[in-house]
C-alpha positions in Angstrom: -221.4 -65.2 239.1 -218.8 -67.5 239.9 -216.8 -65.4 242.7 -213.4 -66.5 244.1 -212.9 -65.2 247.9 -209.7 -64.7 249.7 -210.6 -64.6 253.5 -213.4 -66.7 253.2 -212.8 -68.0 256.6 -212.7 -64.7 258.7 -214.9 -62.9 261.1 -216.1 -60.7 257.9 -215.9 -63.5 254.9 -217.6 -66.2 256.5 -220.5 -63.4 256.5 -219.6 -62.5 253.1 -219.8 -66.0 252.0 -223.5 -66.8 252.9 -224.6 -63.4 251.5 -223.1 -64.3 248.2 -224.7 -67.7 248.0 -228.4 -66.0 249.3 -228.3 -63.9 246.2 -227.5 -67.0 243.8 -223.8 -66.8 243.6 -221.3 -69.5 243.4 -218.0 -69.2 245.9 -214.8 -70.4 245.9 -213.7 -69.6 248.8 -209.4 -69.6 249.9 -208.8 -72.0 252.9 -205.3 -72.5 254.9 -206.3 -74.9 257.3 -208.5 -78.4 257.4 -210.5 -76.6 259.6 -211.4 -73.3 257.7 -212.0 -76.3 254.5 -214.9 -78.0 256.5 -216.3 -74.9 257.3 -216.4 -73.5 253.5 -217.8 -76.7 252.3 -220.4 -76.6 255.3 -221.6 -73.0 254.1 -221.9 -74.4 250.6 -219.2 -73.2 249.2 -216.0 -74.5 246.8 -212.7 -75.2 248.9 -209.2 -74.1 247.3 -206.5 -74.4 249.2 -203.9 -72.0 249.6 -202.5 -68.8 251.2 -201.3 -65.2 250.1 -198.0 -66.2 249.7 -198.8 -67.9 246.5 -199.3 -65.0 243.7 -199.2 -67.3 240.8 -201.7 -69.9 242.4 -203.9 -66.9 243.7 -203.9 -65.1 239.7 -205.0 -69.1 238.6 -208.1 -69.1 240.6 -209.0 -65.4 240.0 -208.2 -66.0 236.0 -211.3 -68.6 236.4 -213.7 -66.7 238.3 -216.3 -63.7 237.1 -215.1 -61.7 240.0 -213.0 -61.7 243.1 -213.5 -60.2 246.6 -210.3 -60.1 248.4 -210.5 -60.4 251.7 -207.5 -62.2 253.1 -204.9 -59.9 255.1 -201.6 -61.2 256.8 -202.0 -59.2 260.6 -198.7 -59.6 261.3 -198.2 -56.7 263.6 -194.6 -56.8 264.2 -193.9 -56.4 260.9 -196.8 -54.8 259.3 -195.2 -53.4 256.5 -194.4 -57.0 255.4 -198.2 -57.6 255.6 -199.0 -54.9 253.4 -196.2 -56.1 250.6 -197.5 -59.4 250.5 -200.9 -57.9 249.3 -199.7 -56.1 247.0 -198.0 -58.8 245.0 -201.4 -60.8 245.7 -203.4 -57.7 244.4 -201.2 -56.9 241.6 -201.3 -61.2 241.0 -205.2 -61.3 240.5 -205.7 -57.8 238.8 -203.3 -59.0 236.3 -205.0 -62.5 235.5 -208.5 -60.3 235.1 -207.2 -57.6 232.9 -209.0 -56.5 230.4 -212.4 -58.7 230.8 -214.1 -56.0 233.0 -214.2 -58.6 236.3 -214.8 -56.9 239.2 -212.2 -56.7 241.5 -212.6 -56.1 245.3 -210.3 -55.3 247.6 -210.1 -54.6 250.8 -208.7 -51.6 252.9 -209.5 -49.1 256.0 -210.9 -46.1 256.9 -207.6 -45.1 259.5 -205.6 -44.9 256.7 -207.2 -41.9 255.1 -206.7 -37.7 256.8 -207.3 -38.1 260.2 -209.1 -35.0 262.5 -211.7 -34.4 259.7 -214.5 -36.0 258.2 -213.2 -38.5 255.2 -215.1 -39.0 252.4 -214.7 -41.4 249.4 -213.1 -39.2 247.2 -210.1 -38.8 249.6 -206.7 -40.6 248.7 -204.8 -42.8 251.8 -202.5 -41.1 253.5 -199.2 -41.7 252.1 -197.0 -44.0 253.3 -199.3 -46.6 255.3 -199.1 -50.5 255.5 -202.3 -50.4 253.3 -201.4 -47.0 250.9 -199.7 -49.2 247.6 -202.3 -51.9 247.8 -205.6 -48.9 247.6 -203.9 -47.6 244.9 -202.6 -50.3 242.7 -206.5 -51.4 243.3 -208.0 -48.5 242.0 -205.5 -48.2 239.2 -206.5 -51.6 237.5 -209.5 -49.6 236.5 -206.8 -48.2 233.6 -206.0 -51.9 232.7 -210.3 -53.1 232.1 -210.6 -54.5 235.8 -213.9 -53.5 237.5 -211.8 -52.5 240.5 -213.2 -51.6 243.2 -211.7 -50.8 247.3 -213.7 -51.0 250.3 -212.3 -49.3 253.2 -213.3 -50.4 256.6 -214.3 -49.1 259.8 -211.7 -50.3 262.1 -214.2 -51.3 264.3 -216.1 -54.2 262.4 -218.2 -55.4 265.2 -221.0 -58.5 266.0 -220.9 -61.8 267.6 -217.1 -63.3 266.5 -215.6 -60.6 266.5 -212.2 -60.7 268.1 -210.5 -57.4 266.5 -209.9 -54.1 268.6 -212.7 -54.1 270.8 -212.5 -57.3 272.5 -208.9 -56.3 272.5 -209.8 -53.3 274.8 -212.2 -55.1 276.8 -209.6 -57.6 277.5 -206.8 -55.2 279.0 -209.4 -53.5 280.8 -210.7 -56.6 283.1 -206.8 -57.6 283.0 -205.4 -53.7 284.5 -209.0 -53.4 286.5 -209.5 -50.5 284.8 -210.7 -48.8 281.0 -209.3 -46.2 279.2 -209.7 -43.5 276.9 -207.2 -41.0 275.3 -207.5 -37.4 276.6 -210.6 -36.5 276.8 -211.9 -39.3 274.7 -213.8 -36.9 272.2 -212.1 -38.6 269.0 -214.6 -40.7 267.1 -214.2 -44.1 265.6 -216.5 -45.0 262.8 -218.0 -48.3 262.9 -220.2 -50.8 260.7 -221.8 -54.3 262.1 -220.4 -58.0 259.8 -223.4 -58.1 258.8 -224.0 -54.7 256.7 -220.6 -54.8 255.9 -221.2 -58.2 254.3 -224.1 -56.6 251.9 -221.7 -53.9 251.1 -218.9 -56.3 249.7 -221.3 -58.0 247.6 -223.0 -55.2 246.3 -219.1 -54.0 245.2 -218.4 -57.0 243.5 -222.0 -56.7 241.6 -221.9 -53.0 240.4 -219.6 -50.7 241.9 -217.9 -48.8 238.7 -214.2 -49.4 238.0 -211.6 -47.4 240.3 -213.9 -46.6 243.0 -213.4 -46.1 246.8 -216.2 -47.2 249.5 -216.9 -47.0 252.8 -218.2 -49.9 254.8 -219.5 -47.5 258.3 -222.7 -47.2 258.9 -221.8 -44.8 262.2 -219.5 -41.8 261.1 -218.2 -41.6 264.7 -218.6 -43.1 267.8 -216.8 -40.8 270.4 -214.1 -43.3 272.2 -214.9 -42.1 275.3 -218.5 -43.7 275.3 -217.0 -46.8 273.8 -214.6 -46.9 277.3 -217.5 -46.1 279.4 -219.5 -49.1 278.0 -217.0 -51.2 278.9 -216.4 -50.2 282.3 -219.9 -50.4 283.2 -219.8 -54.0 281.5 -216.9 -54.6 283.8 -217.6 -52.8 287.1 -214.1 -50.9 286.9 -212.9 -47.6 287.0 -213.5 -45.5 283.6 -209.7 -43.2 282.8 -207.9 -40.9 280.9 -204.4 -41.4 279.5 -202.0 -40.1 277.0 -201.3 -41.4 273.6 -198.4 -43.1 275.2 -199.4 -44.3 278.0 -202.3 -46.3 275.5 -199.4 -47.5 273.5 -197.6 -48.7 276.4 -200.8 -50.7 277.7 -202.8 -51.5 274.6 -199.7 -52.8 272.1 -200.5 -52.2 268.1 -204.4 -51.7 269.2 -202.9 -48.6 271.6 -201.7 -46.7 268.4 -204.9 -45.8 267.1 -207.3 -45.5 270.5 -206.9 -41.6 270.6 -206.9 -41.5 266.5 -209.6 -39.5 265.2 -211.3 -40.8 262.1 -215.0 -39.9 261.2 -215.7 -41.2 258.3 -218.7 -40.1 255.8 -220.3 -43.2 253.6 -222.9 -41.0 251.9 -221.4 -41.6 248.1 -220.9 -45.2 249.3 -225.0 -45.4 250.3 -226.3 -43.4 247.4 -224.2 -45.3 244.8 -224.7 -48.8 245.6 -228.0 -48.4 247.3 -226.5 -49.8 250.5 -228.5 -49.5 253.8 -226.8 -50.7 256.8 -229.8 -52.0 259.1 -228.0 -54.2 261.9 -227.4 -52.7 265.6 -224.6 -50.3 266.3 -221.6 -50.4 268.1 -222.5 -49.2 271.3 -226.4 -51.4 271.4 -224.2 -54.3 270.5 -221.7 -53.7 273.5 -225.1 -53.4 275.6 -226.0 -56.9 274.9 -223.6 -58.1 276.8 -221.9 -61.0 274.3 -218.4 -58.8 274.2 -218.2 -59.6 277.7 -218.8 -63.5 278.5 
């Protein structure tokens, strides 16, 4: 299959990338930079140039593909509401240059934007109103129009060697302030899932997950914060504390807004209908390791 990946340059696409090619796939793979271009072509894949704010160029190079995996996300937070209109227009872009062939479509989303204070599964719809909300559903909704749709929603903490999303983000105001935090009494749980697995789980998407279907990319329903804070204290020989949800805010920025959110996530349809097994190291073994923290 000839597979056209925005992203392809990320912490999670440029694992997505070689798992595509391991299991006999050709990629194109959507570059900004000279940089991200030599690495493409160094992984073996295709190089087009571009970026998200180019709908009509993005629906060219998904109209010649078998399938696309989006990937690509703008993470402007200042303005994430901006973010989540331009990839709307780049979903709504590509699923209109596959409709009707039955392509496969697969798009990206997260687990925080579904109920909060409960266990999630698949079946549940994103809370309305969220930066990601009209893109999930204008994905699953191509399903109506013969696109092979498919949304994978993922743990917001995506973790392995690279990554430099909301833990390292947390690791780095804690050796700034001297001290790590947790919200409360740190009992809320953050699901997580390792590149890696997550990797595996986009490509089995794109190669048979049925039209209009929501995923889960965690391989942990939970990890209690407050373990995740612990870890990095010990990591960094400083104090372990509580605050409140503003108090985070005020400290961590955009991460601070979801430290005390509470967001256990089931992948049990996810496992059972793709086949997907996530085998890598979880969060907390891979804090252990001790690469977070050089």
């Amino acid at each position: 299959m000839r597979v056209f990946v925005t992203g392809a340059t990320g912490f999670i696409g440029s694992a997505v990338v070689p798992e595509l090619i391991g299991a006999g796939h050709e990629v194109v793979g959507l570059a900004r930079s000279d940089e991200g271009a030599a690495r493409l072509k160094a992984a073996g894949a295709e190089v087009h140039r571009g970026t998200l704010d180019d709908p009509e160029d993005l629906a060219r190079v998904a109209g010649a593909a078998d399938g696309v995996i989006h990937l690509a996300f703008v993470h402007d937070f200042v303005d994430v509401r901006a973010a989540g209109d331009t990839d709307l227009r780049a979903i709504r872009a590509m699923g209109t240059a596959l409709a009707g062939s039955d392509r496969p479509l697969v798009v990206t989303s997260g687990t925080a934007i579904g109920p909060t204070g409960r266990l999630i599964t698949e079946a549940d719809a994103p809370a309305p109103g969220t930066h990601r909300t009209a893109s999930e559903e204008a994905a699953t909704a191509l399903a109506e129009d013969g696109v092979r749709s498919s949304v994978v929603r993922l743990a917001p903490t995506v973790h392995g060697r690279g990554d430099h999303g909301f833990v390292p983000r947390l690791i780095d105001v804690a050796r700034e302030k001297g001290v790590a935090a947790y919200v409360g009494d740190g009992a809320n749980r953050w699901p997580a899932v390792h590149r890696l697995d997550a990797a595996r789980l986009f490509r089995l998407a794109l190669e048979k997950a049925p039209a209009g279907q929501r995923l889960h990319a965690n391989a942990e329903e939970g990890v209690p914060f407050r373990e995740i804070a612990d870890v990095i204290g010990r990591h960094l020989d400083v104090p372990v504390i509580s605050l409140t949800g503003e108090e985070a805010e005020a400290r961590y920025g955009f991460v601070g807004r979801f430290t005390g959110v509470d967001n256990p996530t089931s992948s049990t349809l996810t496992r059972e209908l793709l086949g997907w097994q996530p085998v890598e190291t979880g969060l907390l073994a891979d804090l252990e390791e001790g690469h977070y923290f050089q």
